[in-house]
N, C-alpha and C positions, 0 to 999 in steps of 0.2 A: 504494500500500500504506500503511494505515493505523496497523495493528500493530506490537509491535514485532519486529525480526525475533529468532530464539531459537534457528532450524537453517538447515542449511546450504541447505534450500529457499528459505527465506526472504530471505535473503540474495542467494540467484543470483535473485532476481525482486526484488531492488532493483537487479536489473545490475550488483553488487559483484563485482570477481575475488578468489575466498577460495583460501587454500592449507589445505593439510593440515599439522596438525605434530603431532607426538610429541613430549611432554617441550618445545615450545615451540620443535621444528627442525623445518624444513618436511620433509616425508619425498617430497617428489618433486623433480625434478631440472628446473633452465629454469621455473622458477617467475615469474624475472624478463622473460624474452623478451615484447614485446608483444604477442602473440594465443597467451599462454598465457591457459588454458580448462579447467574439468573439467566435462565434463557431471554432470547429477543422478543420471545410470541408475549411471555409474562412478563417483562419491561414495558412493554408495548402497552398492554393491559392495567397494568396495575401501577406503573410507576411515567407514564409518558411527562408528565411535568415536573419530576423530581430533578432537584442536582445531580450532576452524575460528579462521584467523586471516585478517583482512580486510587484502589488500594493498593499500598506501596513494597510489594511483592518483590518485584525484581527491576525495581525505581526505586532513583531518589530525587527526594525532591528539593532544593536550596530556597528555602523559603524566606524573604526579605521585608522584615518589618520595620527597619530603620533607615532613612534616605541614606545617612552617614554610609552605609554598606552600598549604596550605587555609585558613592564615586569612588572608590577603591576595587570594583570589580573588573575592570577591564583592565587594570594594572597584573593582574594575580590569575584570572580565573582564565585559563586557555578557552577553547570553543567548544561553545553549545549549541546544537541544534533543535533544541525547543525549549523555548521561552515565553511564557505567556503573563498575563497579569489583567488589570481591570480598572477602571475611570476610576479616579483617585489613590490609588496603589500602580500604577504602569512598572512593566519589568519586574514587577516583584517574585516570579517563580520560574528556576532555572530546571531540565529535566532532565536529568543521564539515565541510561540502565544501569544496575546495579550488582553487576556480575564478581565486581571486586567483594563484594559483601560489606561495603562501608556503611560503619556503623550509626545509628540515630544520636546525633548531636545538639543542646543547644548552645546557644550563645547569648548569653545575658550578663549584665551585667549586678554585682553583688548590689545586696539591698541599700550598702554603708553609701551605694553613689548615688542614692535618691536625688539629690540638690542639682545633680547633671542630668539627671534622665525625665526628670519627674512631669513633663512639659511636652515631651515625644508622648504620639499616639497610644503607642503601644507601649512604653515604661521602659522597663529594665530590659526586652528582648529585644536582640541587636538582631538574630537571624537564626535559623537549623538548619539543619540535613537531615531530612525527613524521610524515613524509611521503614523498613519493617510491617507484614501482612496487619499487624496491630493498627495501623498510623491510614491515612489514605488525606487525600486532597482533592479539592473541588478543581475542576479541570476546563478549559473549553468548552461551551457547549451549554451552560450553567449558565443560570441567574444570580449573582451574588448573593445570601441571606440578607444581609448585614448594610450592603452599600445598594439591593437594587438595580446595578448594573451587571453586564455581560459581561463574565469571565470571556479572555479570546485571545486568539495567539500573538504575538507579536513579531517572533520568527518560528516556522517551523520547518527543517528539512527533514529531520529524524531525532528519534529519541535513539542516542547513540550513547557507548561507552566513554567516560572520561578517561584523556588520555594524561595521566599525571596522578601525584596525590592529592586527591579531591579532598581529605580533612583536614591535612594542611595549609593548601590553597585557600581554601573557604576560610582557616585559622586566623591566615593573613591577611586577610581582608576586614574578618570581625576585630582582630587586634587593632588593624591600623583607624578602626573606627572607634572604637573605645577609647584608645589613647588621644584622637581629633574632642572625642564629647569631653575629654574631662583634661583639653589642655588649659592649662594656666592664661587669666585674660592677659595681665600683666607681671611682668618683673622678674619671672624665674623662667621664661622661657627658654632661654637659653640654656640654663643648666637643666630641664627636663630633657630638650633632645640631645642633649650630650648623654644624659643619664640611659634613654632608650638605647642609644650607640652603645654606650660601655657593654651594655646588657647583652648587646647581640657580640661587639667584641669579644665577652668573656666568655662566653656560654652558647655559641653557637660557630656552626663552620662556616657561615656567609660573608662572601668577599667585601671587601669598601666598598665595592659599584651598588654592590647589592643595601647593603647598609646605609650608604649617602641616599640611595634612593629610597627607601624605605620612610627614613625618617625626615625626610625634605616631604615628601609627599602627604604627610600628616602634617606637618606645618602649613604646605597649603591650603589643605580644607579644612585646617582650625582656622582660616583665614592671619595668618600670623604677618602683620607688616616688615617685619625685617627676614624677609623669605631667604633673603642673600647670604643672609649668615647660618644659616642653617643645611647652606647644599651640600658641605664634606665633612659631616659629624661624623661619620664611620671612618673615611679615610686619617683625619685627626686627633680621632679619639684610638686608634690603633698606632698611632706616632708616639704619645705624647701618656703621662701617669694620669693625665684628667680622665678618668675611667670610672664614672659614675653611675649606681647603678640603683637597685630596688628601694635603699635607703635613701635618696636623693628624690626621688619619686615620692616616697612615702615621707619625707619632711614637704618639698612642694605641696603636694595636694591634699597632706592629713589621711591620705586613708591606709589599712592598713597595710602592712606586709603580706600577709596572706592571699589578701585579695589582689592588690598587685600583681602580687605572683601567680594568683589564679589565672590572669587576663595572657601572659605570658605561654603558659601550661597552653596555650590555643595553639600555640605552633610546635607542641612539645618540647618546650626548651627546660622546663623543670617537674619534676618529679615530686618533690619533696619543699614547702615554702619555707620552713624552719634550717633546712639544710639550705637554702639560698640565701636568707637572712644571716647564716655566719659566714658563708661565704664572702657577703658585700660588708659585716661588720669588720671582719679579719681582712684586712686591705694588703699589706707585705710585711717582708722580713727583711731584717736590717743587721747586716754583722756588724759588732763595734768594738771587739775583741774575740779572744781564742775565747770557745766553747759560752759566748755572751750575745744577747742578742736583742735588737728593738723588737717588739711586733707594733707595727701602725693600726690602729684600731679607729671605724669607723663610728663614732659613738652619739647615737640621738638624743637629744635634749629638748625641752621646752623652751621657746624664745622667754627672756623678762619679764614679759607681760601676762605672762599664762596661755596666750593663745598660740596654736599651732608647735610645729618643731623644728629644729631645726639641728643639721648633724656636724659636730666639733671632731675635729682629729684629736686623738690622743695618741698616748705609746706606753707602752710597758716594756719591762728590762727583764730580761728573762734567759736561763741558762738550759744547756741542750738537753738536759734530762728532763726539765720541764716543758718545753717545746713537744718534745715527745709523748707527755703525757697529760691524754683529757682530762683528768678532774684536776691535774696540778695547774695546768695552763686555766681552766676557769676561775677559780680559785684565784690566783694570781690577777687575771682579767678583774676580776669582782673587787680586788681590794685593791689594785694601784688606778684603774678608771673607773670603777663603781658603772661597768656594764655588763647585762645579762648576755648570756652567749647561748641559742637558744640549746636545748637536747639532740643529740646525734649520737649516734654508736661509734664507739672508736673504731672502727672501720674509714665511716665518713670522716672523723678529725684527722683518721691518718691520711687519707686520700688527701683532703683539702692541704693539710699541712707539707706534708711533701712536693706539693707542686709547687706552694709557696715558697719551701724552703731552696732548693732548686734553680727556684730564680730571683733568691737574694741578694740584696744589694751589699757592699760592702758601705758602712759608714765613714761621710768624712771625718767624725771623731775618730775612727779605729784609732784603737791602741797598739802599736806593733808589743810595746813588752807588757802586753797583757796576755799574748801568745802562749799556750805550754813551753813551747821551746824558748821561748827565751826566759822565762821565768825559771828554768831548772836549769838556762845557762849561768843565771843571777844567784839562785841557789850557791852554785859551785863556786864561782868567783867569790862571792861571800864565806866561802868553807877556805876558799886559796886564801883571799886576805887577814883571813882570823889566822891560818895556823903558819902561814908564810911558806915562800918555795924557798927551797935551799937547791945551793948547788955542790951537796956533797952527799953522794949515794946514803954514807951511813943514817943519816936522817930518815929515809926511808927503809932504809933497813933495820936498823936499831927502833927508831921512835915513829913509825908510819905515819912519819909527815910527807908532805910532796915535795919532790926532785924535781930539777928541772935539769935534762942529758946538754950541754952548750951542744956538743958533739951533734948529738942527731936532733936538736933541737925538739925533744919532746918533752912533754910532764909526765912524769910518773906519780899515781897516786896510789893511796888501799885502799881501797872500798869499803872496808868496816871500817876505817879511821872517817871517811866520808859520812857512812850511814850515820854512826854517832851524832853527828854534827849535822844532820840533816832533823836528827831523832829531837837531839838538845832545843832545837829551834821550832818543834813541832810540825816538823815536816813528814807526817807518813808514807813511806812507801813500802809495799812488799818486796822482798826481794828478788823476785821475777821481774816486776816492775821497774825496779831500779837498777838493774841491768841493763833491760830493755833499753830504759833514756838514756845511759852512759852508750852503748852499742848506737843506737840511730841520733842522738841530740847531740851527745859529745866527740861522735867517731871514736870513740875507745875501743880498743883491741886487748885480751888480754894478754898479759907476758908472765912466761914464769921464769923469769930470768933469776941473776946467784947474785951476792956479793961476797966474797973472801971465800968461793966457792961452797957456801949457804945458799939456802932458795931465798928466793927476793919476789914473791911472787907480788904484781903488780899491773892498775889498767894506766896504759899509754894513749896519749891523746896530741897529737898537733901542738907543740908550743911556736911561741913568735918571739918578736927580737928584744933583749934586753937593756935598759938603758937608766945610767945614772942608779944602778942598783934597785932596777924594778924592771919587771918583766910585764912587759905590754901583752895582754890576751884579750882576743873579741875588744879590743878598743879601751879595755880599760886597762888601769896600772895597778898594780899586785906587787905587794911589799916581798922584797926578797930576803929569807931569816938570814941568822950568823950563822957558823957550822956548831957550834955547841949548844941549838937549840933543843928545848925536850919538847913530849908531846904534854896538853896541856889536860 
């Protein structure tokens, strides 16, 4: 059939199951049961003036009750070959087969946005994807219930399959209309489509092109006078740390996190609103010594006055074993910025936290001798200048002080005369451990060298040049003892 269909013959010779409705309510009973059926002789008869509404078996139907959704559809929505609608609703209903089996969707927006919606015809619902033998829709051929006028096509070549993802697509369209109703009249527009860019930045694989257009497009039909500044939020917002996201959104326009994130969830960009919420509260990670670290925290406030929010940076200082662990890291969060971090499974902190950590920055404070290594360097030198180098073997052999060879210019130390002095000063280390850092921090080697053919066992490390009776090591100068020093 080539036509388009316009009655209810028509229809049953496109093998369509139509119900009867009244006022827009089916008027027969098991309408839904699988081999419900009305022949044409008993339509003819009993129903000739009824609406004929097409039950949505192996159709879906894009049903459009908010204008906001017609101008975002030719952007998003590939082609359709039936389309139909009626005098004061035009275009309102798109028609695919439904062989993919996509699911019955709606698109509304949460109740908190009443103060945006409250004034459209229809409220909170922005549009569905209307399908399932449950669902059906009044179609061509129909008198409206409601408005009185003739449902009727407005293109029809066929009711064909959608070639794409039709939940998505449709997603895209209802998003970029939702975020149009509830953009900001004045003053933060700019930091909202920056915010939508981060979003798709952070949490999604679509390119600049894709993203500048996205959210330029939504600034147009919020009618936004500085349209100019808003055409390369994706490609700038992936340049630059301005990477603003659900919390930026939810200080702008007051509502919540959740729901934010619900409007997002249309394109499947989020799963979980609580798990995005600490995602945009936990901003980066900031080294600023060995095993120390900033984390930047995203943190919402109340403006002065009581009204609305608005979100402050802060930072917390924090060390790598607590980075690594959720309830020490909240914990910490809660008492240096006094911010809730919402509930996650260590699972999720660890996901989130390893990507951040991974791509941390190093701080212009860093401390280089906050370093392990240089701090067990400063240890030593502190051990060399308490007990002094000598340059006469007996010293370390008799009194296990440290040697310094001129000859092959090493130090020779003992390493129980070390530990001691590492112990004294309250320095623990295991002795595995303390091997270890002489072996890779000091480059020590052991030697079981003699003197006076006695064992002289000792670790050798790199010495440097001496001068004015001090021996220069790593930069610093180290007192060189008499030969008749004892150990102390």
């Amino acid at each position: 059939m080539n036509k388009e269909p316009i009655s209810y013959i028509d229809w049953l010779e496109l093998g369509r199951v139509i119900i009867p409705c009244l006022k827009g309510t089916p008027k027969v009973k098991k309408y839904t049961d699988p081999d419900f059926k009305i022949e044409k002789d008993i339509w003819n008869r009993d129903h000739e003036t009824a609406e004929i509404a097409l039950r949505l078996d192996h159709d879906v139907d894009l049903d459009i009750d908010n204008e906001f959704v017609k101008r975002f559809l030719p952007y998003y929505i590939k082609d359709c070959g039936a389309i139909f609608g009626r005098e004061g609703n035009p275009t309102s209903h798109y028609l695919w087969t439904n062989r993919n089996q996509i699911p019955f969707k709606q698109f509304n927006l949460p109740d908190e946005f009443e103060k945006d919606f409250k004034d459209f015809p229809h409220g909170s619902m922005i549009c569905e994807l209307r399908t399932e033998k449950k669902r059906y829709t009044i179609v061509p051929g129909s008198l409206h219930s409601k408005s009185k006028t003739n449902v009727r096509w407005e293109k029809f070549e066929e009711i064909r399959e959608y070639q794409g993802n039709l939940s998505i697509d449709v997603g895209k369209v209802a998003l970029s209309a939702a975020l149009a109703i509830i953009y900001p009249s004045t003053g933060a527009r700019d930091d909202y489509c920056t915010a939508i860019a981060g979003i798709l930045v952070k949490n999604s694989d679509w390119t600049d092109d894709e993203i500048d257009n996205f959210v330029s497009r939504i600034a147009e039909h919020a009618d936004d006078e500085d349209l100019a500044k808003r055409l390369k939020k994706g490609t700038s917002s992936r340049k630059t740390a301005r990477k603003f996201g659900i919390n930026k959104i939810h200080e702008i326009t007051g509502y919540s996190h959740k729901n934010i994130t619900s409007l997002f969830n249309w394109i499947g960009l989020f799963k979980d609103a609580s798990l995005q919420v600490s995602k945009d509260t936990i901003e980066k990670i900031e080294e600023y010594g060995a095993n120390r670290y900033y984390v930047h925290l995203n943190v919402p406030q109340k403006n002065v006055d009581g009204v609305g929010l608005k979100t402050i940076k802060k930072k917390i200082w924090i060390d790598g074993e607590s980075l690594m662990n959720l309830k020490l890291f909240c914990d910490i969060a809660m008492s240096q910025a006094k911010v809730w971090i919402p509930r996650m499974t260590p699972k999720e902190f660890e996901e989130i936290m390893m990507a951040k950590f991974y791509n941390r920055e190093q701080s212009k404070e860093y401390v280089k001798e906050a370093e392990e290594d240089s701090r067990f360097k400063m240890f030593f030198l502190d051990y060399l200048d308490a007990k002094g180098v000598y340059m006469d073997k007996e010293q370390l052999a008799v009194y296990k002080l440290p040697y310094y060879n001129q000859e092959k210019r090493t130090i020779e130390f003992d390493l129980n005369n070390f530990e001691k002095e590492l112990i004294k000063n309250r320095v623990n280390l295991k002795r595995p451990d303390l091997v270890q850092k002489v072996q890779t921090i000091l480059k020590g080697e052991k030697d079981k060298g003699k003197y006076k053919n006695k064992s002289c066992v000792a670790w050798v490390i790199k010495g440097e040049e001496v001068e004015d009776n001090k021996l220069i090591w790593e930069g610093e100068s180290v007192y060189i003892g008499d030969s008749t020093g004892e150990d102390e």
